[in-house]
N, CA, C and O atoms as CSV, one atom per row, in Angstrom:
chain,resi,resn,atom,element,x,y,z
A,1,UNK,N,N,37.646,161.475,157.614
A,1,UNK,CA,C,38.069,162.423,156.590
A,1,UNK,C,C,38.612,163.677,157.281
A,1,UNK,O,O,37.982,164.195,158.203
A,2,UNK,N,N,39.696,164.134,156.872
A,2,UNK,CA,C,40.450,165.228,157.291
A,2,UNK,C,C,39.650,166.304,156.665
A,2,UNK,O,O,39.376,166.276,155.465
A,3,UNK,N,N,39.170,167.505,157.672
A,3,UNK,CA,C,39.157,169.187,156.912
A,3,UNK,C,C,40.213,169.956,156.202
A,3,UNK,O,O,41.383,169.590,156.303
A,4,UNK,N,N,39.879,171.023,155.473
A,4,UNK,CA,C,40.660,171.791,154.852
A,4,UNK,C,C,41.515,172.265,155.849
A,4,UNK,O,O,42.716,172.005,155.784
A,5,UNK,N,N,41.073,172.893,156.719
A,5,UNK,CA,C,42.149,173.000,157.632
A,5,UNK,C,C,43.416,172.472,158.132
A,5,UNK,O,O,44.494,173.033,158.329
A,6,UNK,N,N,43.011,171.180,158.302
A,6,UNK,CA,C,44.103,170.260,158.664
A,6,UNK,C,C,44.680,169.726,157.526
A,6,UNK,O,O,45.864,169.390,157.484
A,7,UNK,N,N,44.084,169.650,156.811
A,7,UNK,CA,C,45.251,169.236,155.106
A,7,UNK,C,C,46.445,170.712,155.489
A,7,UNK,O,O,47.586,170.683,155.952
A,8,UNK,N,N,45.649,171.793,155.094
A,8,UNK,CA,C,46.517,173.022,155.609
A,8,UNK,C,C,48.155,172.748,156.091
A,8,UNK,O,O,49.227,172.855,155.495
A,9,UNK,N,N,47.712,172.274,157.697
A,9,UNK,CA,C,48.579,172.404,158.777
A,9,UNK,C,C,49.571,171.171,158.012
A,9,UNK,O,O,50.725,171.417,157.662
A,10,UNK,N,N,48.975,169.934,157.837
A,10,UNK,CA,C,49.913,168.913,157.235
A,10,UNK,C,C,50.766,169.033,156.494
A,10,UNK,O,O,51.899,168.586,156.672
A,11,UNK,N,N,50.221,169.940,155.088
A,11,UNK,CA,C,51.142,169.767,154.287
A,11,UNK,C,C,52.301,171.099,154.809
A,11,UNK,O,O,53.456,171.195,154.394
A,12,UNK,N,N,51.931,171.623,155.364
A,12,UNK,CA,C,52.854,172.644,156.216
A,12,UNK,C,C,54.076,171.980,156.916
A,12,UNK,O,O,55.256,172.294,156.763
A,13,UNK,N,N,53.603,171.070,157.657
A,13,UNK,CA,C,54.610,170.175,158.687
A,13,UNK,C,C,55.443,169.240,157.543
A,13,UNK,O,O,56.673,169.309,157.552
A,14,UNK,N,N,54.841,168.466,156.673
A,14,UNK,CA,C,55.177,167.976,155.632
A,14,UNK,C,C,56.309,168.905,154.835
A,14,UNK,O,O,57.285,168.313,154.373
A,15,UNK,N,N,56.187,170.509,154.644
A,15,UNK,CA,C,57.423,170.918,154.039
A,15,UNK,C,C,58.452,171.351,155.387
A,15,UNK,O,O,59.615,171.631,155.097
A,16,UNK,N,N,58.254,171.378,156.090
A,16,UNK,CA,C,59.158,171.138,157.097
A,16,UNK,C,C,59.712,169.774,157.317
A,16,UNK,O,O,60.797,169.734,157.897
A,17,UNK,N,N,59.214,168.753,156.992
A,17,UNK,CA,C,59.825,167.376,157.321
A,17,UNK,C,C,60.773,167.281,155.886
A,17,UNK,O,O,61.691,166.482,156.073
A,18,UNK,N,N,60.796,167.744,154.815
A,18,UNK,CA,C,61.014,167.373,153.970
A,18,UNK,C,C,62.291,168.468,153.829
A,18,UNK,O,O,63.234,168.021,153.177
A,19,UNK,N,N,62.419,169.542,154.234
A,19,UNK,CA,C,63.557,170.398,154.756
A,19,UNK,C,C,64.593,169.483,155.637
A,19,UNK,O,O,65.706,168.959,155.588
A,20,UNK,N,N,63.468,169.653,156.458
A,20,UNK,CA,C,64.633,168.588,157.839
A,20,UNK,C,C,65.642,167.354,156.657
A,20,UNK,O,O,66.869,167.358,156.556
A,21,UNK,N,N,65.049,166.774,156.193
A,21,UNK,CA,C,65.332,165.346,155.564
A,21,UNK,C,C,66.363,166.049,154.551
A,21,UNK,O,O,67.472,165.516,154.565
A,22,UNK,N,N,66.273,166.740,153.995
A,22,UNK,CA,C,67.427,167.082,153.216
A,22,UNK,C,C,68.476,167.602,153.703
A,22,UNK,O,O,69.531,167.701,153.076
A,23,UNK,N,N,68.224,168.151,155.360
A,23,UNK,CA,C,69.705,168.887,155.519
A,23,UNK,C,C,70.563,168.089,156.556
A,23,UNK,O,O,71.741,168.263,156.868
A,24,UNK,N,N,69.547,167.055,157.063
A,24,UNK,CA,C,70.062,166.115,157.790
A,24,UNK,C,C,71.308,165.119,156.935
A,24,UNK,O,O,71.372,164.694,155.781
A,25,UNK,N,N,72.104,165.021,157.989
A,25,UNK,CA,C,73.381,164.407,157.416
A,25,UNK,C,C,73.665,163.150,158.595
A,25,UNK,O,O,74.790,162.652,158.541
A,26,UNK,N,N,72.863,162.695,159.489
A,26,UNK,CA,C,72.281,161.633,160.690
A,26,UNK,C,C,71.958,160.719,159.718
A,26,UNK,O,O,70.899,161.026,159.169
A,27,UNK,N,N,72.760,159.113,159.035
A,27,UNK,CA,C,71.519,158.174,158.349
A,27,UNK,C,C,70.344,157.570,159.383
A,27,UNK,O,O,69.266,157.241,158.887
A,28,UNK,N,N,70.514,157.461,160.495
A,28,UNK,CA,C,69.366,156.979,160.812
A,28,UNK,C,C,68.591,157.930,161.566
A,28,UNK,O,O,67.672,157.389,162.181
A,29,UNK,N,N,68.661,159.010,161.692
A,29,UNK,CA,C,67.589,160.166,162.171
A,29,UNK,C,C,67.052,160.090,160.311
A,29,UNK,O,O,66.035,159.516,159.922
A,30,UNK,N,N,67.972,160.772,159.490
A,30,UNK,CA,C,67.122,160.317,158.182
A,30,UNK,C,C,66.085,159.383,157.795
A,30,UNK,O,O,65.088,159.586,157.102
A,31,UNK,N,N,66.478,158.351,158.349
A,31,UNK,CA,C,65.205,157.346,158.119
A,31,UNK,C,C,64.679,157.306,159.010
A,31,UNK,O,O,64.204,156.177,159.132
A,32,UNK,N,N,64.366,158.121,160.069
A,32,UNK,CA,C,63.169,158.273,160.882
A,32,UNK,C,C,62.177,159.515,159.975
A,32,UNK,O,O,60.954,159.405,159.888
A,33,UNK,N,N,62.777,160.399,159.497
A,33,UNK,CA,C,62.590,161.468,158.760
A,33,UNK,C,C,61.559,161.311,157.714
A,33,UNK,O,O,60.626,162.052,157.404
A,34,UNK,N,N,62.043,159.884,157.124
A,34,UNK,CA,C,61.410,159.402,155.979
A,34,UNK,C,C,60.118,158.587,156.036
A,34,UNK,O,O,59.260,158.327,155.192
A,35,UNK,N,N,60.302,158.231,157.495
A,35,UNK,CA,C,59.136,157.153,157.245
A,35,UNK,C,C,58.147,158.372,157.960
A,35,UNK,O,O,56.997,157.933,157.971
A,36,UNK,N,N,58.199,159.675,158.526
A,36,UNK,CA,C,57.260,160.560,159.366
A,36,UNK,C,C,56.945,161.251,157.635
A,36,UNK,O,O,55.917,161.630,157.074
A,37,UNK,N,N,58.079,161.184,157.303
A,37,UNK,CA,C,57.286,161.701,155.752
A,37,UNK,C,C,56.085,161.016,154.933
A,37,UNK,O,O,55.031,161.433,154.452
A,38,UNK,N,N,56.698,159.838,154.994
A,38,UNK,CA,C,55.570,158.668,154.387
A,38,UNK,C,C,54.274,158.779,154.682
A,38,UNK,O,O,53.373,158.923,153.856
A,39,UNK,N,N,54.126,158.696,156.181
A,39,UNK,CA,C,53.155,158.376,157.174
A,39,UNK,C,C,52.328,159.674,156.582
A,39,UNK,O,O,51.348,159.469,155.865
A,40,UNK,N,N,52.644,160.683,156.821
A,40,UNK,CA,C,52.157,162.402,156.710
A,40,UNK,C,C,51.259,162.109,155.269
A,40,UNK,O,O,50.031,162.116,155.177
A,41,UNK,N,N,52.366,161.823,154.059
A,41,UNK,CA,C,52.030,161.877,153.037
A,41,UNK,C,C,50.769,161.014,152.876
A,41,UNK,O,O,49.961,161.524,152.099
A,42,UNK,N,N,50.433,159.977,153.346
A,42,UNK,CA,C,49.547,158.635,153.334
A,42,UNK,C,C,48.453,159.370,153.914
A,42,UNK,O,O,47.501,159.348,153.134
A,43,UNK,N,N,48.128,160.203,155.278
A,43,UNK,CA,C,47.208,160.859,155.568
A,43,UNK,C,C,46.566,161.951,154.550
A,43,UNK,O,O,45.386,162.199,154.303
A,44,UNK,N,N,47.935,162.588,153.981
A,44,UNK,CA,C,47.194,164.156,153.154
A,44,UNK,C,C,47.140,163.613,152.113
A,44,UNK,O,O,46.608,164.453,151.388
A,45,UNK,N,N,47.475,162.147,151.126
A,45,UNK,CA,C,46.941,161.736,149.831
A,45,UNK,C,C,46.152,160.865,149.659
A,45,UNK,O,O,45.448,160.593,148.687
A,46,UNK,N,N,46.323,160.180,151.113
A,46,UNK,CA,C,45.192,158.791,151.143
A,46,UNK,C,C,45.636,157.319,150.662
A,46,UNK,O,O,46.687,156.994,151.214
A,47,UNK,N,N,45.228,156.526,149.955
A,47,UNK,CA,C,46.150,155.461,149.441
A,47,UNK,C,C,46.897,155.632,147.661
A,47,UNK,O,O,47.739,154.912,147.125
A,48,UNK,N,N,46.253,156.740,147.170
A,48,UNK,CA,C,46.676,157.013,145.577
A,48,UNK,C,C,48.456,157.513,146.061
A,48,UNK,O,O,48.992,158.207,146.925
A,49,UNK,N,N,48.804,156.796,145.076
A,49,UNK,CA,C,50.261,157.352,144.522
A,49,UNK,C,C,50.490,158.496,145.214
A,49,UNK,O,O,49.952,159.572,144.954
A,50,UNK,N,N,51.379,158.274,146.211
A,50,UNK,CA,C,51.530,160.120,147.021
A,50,UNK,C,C,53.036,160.473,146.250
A,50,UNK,O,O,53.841,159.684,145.756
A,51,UNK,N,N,53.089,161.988,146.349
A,51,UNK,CA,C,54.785,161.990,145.821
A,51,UNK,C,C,56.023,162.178,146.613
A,51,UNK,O,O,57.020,162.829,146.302
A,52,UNK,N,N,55.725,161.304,147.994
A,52,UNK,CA,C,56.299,161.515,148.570
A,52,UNK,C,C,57.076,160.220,149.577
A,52,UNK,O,O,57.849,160.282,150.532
A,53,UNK,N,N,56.653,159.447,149.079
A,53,UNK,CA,C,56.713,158.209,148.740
A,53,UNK,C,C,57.954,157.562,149.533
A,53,UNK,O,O,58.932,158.245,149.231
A,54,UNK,N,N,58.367,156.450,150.494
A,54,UNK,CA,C,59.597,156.108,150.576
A,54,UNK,C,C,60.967,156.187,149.787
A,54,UNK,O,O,62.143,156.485,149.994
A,55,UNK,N,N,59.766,155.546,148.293
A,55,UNK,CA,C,61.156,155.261,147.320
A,55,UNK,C,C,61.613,156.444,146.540
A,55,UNK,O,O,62.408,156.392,145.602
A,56,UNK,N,N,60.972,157.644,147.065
A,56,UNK,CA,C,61.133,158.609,146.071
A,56,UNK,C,C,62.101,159.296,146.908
A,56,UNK,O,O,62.632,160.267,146.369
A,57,UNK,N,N,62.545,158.964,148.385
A,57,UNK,CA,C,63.398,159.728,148.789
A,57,UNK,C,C,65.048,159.666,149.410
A,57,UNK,O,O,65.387,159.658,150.593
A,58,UNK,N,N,65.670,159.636,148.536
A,58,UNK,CA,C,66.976,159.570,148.241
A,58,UNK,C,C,67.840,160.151,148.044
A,58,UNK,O,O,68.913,159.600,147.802
């Protein structure tokens, strides 16, 4: 189980990945982008419905 702390720092890096991913105009640095998003998101939501989701990012 992750501390408050580190949820913290995650979802921090998480709005930075999610910056990056939108201003990136690279398709396949993008989909490296996406799946470090995924991954992130899966840690700071666990297995419930995250909103951050592969398919949600397009």
């Amino acid at each position: 189980m992750i501390d408050n702390q580190e949820v913290l720092f995650f979802r921090k890096e998480l709005a930075r990945l999610l910056d990056d991913y939108r201003n990136c105009e690279k398709p396949s640095l993008k989909k490296e982008i996406s799946e470090d998003i995924s991954l992130l998101s899966e840690v700071i939501y666990g297995d419930e419905q995250h909103p951050f989701s592969s398919h949600t990012l397009s």
